[in-house]
C-alpha positions in Angstrom: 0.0 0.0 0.0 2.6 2.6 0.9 4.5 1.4 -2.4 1.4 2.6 -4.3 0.5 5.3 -2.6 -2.7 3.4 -1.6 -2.1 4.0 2.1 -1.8 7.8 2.7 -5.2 7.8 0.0 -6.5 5.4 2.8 -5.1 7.3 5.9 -6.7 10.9 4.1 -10.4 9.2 4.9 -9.3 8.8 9.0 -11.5 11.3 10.5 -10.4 10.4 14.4 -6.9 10.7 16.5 -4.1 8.5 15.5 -1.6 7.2 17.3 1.3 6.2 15.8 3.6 3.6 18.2 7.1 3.0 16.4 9.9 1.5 17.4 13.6 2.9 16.6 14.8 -0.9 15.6 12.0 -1.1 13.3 12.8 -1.5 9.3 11.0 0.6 8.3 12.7 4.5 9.1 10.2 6.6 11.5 10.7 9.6 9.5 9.2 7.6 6.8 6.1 6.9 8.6 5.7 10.0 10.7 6.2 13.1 8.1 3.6 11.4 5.5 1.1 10.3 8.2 1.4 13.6 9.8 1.1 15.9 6.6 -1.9 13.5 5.8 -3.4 13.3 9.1 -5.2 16.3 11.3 -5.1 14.8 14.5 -1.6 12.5 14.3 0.8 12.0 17.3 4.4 10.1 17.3 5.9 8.0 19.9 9.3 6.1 18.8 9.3 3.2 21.4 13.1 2.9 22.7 14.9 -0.7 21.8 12.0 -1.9 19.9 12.0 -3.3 16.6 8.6 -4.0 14.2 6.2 -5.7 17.1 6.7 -4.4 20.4 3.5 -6.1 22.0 6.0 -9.4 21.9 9.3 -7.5 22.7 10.4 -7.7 25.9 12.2 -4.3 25.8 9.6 -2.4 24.9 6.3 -4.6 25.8 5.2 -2.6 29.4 5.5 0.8 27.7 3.6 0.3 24.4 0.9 -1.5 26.6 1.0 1.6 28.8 0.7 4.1 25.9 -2.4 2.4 24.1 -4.0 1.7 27.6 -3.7 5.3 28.1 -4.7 6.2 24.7 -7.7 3.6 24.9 -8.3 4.3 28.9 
């Protein structure tokens, strides 16, 4: 989708906050998913998650704060 440009067209319809939880070990560069999500999006926040690669809900590094940052977000 992001290849196409199928996923900022998709992201452009999001009419609620986002959330954007992203590790710094991830593959894919942050600046590369928070500058388009945030031109695209009105209401977009950024956290990089500290020693955390693609999933951190099953990394042990970062598991307790992403759970802590969606529970808040969710609360």
């Amino acid at each position: 989708m992001r290849r196409h440009g199928d996923l900022l067209r998709e992201a452009a319809r999001i009419r609620c906050p986002v959330l954007a939880l992203h590790g710094d070990h991830d593959p894919h560069p942050p600046a590369g998913v928070r500058e388009p999500l945030a031109r695209t999006l009105a209401d977009f926040r950024f956290v990089l998650l500290e020693r955390c690669g693609h999933r951190p809900w099953r990394e042990r590094q970062a598991r307790e704060e992403f759970d802590r940052l969606l529970e808040a977000e969710i609360g």
